[in-house]
N, C-alpha and C positions, 0 to 999 in steps of 0.2 A: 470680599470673598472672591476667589480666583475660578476660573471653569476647570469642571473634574477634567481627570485627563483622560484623556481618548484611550480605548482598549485598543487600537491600532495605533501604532507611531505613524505618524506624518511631518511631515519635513517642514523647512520656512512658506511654504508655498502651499501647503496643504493639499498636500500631494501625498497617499497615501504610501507608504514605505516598505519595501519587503523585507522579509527575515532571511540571512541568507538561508540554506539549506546546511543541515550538519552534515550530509551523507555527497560529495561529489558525484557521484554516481547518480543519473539520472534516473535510472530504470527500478536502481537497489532504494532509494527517497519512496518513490512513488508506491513501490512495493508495498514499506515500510507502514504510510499513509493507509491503504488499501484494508491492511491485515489491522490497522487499529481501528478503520471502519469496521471492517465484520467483527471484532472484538465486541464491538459496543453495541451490534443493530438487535434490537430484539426476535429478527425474524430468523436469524443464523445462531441454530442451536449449536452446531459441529461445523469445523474447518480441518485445515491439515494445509501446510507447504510440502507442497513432493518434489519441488527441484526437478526437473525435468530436463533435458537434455541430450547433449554426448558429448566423450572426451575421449583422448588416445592416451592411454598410460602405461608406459612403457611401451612394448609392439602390438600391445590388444585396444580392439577397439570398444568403448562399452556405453550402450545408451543407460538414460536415465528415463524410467519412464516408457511411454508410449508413444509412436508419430501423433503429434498432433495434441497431446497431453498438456492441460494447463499446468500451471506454477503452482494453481489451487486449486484445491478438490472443497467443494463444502457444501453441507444439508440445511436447505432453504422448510422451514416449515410452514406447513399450510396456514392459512389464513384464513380460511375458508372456503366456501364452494367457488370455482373457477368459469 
């Protein structure tokens, strides 16, 4: 009977192995990762992505957002007394 196999790949050397990323984008992965945490945590009733930012389109300039505005907006519920 053979040993189950490992829920991580590891290599000849047992050396555990990454998975590459499906997303090149460093920032857009991590985001990605983020929003499937608050998806899942029971303490994040509500979220929202607002895209935050600025850009110039055509000769106007137009923020996205507010200075200093996260990427995520989201309601943290109580837990109980603090």
């Amino acid at each position: 009977m053979g040993k189950p196999c490992p829920a991580v790949p590891v290599d000849l050397f047992g050396m555990e192995q990454q998975t590459p990323r499906a997303n090149s984008k460093h920032e857009a992965a991590a985001l990605r990762e983020v929003l499937m945490a608050l998806k899942a945590h029971p303490a994040v009733p509500w979220f929202e992505r607002m895209n935050s930012g600025a850009a110039r389109i055509g000769g106007r300039f137009i923020r996205f957002g507010w200075p200093g505005c996260s990427d995520l907006r989201d309601v943290v519920a109580a837990l109980g007394p603090l």
